[in-house]
C-alpha positions in Angstrom: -43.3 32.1 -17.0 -45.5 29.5 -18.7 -43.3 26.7 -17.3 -44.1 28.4 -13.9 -47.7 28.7 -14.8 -47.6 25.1 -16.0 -46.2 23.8 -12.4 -48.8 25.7 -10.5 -52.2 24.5 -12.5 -50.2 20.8 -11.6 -49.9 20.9 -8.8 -53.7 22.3 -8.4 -54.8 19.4 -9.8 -52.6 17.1 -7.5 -54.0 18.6 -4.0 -57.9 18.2 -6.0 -56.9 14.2 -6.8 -55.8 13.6 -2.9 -59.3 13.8 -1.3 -61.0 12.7 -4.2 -59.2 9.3 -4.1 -59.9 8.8 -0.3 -63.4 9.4 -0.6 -63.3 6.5 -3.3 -61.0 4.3 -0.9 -63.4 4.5 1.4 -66.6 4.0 -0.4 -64.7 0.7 -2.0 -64.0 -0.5 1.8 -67.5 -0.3 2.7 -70.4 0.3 0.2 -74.5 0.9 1.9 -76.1 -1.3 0.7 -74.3 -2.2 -3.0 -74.5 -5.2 -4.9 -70.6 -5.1 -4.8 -68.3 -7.3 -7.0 -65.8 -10.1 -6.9 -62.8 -7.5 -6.3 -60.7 -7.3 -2.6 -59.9 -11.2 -3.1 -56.8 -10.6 -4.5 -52.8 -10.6 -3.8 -51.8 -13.9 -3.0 -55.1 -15.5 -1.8 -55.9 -18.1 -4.0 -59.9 -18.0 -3.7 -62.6 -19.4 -6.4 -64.6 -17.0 -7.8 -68.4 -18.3 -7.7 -71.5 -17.6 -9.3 -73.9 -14.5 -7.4 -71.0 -13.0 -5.1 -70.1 -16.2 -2.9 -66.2 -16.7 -3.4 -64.1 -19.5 -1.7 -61.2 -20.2 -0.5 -61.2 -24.3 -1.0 -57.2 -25.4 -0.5 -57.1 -24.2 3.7 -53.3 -23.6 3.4 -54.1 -20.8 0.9 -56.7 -18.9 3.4 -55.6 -15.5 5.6 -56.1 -16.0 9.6 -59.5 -13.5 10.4 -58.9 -10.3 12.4 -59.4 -10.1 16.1 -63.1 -9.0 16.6 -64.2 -8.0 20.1 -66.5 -5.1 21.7 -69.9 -4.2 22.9 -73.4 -6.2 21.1 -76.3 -4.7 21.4 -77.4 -5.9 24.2 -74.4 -3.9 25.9 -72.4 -7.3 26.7 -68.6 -7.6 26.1 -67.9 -10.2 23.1 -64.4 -11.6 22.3 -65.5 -13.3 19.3 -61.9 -15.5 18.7 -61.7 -16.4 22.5 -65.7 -17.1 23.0 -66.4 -19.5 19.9 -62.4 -20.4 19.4 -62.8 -24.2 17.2 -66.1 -23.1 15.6 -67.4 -22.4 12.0 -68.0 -19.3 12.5 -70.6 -17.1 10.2 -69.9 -13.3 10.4 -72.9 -11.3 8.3 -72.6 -7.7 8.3 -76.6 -6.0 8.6 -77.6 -2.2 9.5 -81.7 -2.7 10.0 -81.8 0.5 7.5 -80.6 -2.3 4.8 -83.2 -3.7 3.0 -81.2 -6.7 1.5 -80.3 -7.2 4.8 -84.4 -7.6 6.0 -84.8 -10.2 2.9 -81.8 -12.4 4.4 -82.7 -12.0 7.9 -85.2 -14.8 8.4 -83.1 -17.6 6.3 -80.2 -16.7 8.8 -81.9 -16.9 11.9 -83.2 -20.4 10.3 -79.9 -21.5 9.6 -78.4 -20.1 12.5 -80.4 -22.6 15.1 -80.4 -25.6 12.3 -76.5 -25.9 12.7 -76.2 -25.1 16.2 -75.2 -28.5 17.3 -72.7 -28.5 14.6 -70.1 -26.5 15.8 -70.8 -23.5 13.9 -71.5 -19.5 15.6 -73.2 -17.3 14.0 -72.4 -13.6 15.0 -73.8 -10.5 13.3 -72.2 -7.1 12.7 -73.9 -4.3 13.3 -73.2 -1.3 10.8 -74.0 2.6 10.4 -77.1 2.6 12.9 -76.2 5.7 14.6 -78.4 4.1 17.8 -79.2 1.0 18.7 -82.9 0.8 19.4 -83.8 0.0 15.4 -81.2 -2.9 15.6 -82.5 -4.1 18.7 -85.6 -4.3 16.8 -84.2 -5.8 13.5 -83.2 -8.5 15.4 -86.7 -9.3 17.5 -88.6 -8.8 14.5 -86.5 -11.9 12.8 -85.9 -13.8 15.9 -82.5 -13.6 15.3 -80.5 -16.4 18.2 -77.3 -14.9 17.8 -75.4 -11.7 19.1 -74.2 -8.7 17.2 -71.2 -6.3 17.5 -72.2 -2.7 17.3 -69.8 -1.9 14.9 -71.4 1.6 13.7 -68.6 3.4 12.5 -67.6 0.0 10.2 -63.8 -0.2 12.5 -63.8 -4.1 13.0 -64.9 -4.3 9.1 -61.6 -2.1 8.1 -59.8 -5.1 10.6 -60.1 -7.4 7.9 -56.6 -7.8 5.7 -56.5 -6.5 2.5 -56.0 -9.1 0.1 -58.5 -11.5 1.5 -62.1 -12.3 0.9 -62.9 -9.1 3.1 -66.7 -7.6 3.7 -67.4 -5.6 1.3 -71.2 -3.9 1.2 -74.0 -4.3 3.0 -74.9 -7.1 3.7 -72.0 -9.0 3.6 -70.9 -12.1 5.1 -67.7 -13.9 5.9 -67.3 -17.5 6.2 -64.3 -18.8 8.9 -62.9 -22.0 9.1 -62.5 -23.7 12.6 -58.8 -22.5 12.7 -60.0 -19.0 12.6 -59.3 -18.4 8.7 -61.3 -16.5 5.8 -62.8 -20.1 3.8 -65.5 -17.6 2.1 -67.2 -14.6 1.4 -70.7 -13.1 -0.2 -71.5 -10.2 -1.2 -75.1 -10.4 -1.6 -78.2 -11.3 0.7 -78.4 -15.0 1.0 -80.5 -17.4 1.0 -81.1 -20.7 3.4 -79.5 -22.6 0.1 -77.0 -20.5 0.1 -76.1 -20.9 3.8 -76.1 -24.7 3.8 -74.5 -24.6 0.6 -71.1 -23.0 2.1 -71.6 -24.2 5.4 -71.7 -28.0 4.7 -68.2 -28.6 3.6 -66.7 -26.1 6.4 -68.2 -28.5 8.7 -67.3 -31.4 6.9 -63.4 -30.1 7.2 -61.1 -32.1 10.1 
């Protein structure tokens, strides 16, 4: 019987561990708001870890090919982001306007974003857990932001990103892609114009 007894309070504990280590999953895949960490750039990506939550990818044979991201911005336009700025830098920063590291990075992107227009590079934001779209709307007229945004509130195109790579993770976030459509960089922290131009300047360099 106590074998018996044994098997049971086991396998108790086995069906309490299941949900508790989704929850966890999940929380990892996208944290509100966090500071977050240097983990998720793993596997056989050979990236750089750098100082304040900026890691790069510098040897390009070594970098994972970005997921397809398309949908609705919040402007209600369709937006193939691979097919519309295909051969571009691009700059994907993930922002809910309830974020308030997101508000303190705002301005230095929207600076950045119009400084390196004519430098082949596309800014493109990604809009996360705003259940409607009016405060993002306004997010982005408060901070003259020039560039469009997936509404992306459930986080799906985040989760598109492969595992393994230098993948979003907290809010804000933001991704650096090369011009052949690969992960070159991530941060995980709100950034600064430095920053920007910092990481920017030799993926625009590249040939």
């Amino acid at each position: 019987m106590s074998a018996c007894r044994a098997n049971r309070r086991n396998l108790r504990r086995r069906r309490a561990v299941v949900p508790v280590i989704g929850t966890a999953l999940a929380a990892l895949a996208l944290s509100a708001c966090g500071s977050g960490g240097s983990s998720g750039g793993g596997g056989q990506t050979q990236f750089v870890q750098g100082n304040g939550g900026i890691d790069v990818v510098k040897d390009a044979s070594g970098r994972k090919a970005a997921p397809e991201l398309s949908g609705e911005t919040l402007q209600g336009k369709q937006l193939d982001v691979n097919k519309e700025y295909q051969g571009k830098v691009l700059v994907l920063n993930v922002w809910g306007s309830w974020c308030s590291p997101c508000r303190a990075e705002a301005a230095g992107l929207a600076k950045v974003a119009k400084d390196y227009q004519g430098k082949g590079v596309q800014f493109v934001g990604l809009n996360t857990r705003d259940p409607n779209r009016a405060p993002a709307v306004a997010f982005e007229k408060e901070f003259g932001v020039p560039y469009p945004s997936l509404y992306d509130p459930a986080g799906k195109l985040i989760l598109r990103f492969p595992a393994g790579s230098l993948n979003p993770q907290s809010i804000p976030s933001t991704v650096f892609i090369d011009r052949e459509g690969r992960i070159a960089g991530r941060a995980i922290k709100p950034l600064t114009e430095d920053d920007l131009r910092q990481a920017l300047d030799p993926l625009v360099a590249e040939k």
